[in-house]
C-alpha positions in Angstrom: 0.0 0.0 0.0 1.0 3.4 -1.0 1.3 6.0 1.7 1.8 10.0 1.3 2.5 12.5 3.8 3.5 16.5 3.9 6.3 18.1 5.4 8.4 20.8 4.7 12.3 21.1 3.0 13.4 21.9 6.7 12.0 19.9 8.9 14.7 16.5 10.1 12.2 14.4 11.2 10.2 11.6 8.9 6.4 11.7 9.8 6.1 7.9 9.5 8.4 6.9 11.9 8.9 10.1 14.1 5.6 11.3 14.1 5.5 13.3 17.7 9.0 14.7 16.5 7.7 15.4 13.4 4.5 17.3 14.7 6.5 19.0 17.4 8.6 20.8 15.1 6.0 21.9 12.5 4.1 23.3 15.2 6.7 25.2 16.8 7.8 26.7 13.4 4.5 27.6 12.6 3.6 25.1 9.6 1.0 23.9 11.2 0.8 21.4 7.8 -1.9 19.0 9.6 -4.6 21.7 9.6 -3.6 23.1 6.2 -3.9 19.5 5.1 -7.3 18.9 6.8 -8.5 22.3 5.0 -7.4 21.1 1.9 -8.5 17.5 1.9 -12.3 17.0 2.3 -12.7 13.5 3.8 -15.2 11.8 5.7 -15.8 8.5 7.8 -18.0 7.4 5.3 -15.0 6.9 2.8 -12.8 3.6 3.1 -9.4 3.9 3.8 -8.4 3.8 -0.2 -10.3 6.9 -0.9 -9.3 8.6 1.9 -5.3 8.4 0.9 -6.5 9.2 -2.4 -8.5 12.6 -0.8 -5.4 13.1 1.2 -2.3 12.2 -1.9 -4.6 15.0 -4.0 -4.6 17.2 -1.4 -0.8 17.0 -0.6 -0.3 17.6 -4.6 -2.4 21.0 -4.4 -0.3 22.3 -1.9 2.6 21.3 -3.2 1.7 23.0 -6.2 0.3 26.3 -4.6 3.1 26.7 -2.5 5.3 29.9 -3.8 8.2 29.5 -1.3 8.6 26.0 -2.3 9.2 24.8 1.4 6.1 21.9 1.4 7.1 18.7 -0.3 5.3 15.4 -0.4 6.7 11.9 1.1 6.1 8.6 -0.5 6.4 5.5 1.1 5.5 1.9 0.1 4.7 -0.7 2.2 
């Protein structure tokens, strides 16, 4: 299974494995990349899990894209 997540070019930390790291950091330099992520993505609990990474991969890309400083950038991991 394919998974995606957003971070930006300067944060050290991976936000698969070092999640509380990961979160700490962006908070602290005022990212905050989980709540632009949840304004971005529109999912629900109604949605299974492969439509909700697919909500959340399209979501990342906008961003991504968007972005005119060029500091978010999109993980991929495969498991």
């Amino acid at each position: 299974m394919r998974k995606v997540a957003i971070t930006t070019i300067d944060n050290p930390y991976d936000p698969f494995t070092q999640f509380d790291e990961w979160y700490a950091y962006d908070e602290i330099s005022g990212y905050h990349s989980c709540s632009l992520l949840a304004r971005f993505a529109n999912t629900s609990i109604d949605l299974n899990a492969e439509e909700t990474n697919t909500l959340i991969e399209d979501a990342i890309d906008r961003i991504v894209n968007l972005n005119g400083l060029g500091n978010y950038r999109k993980l991929i991991k495969e498991e």
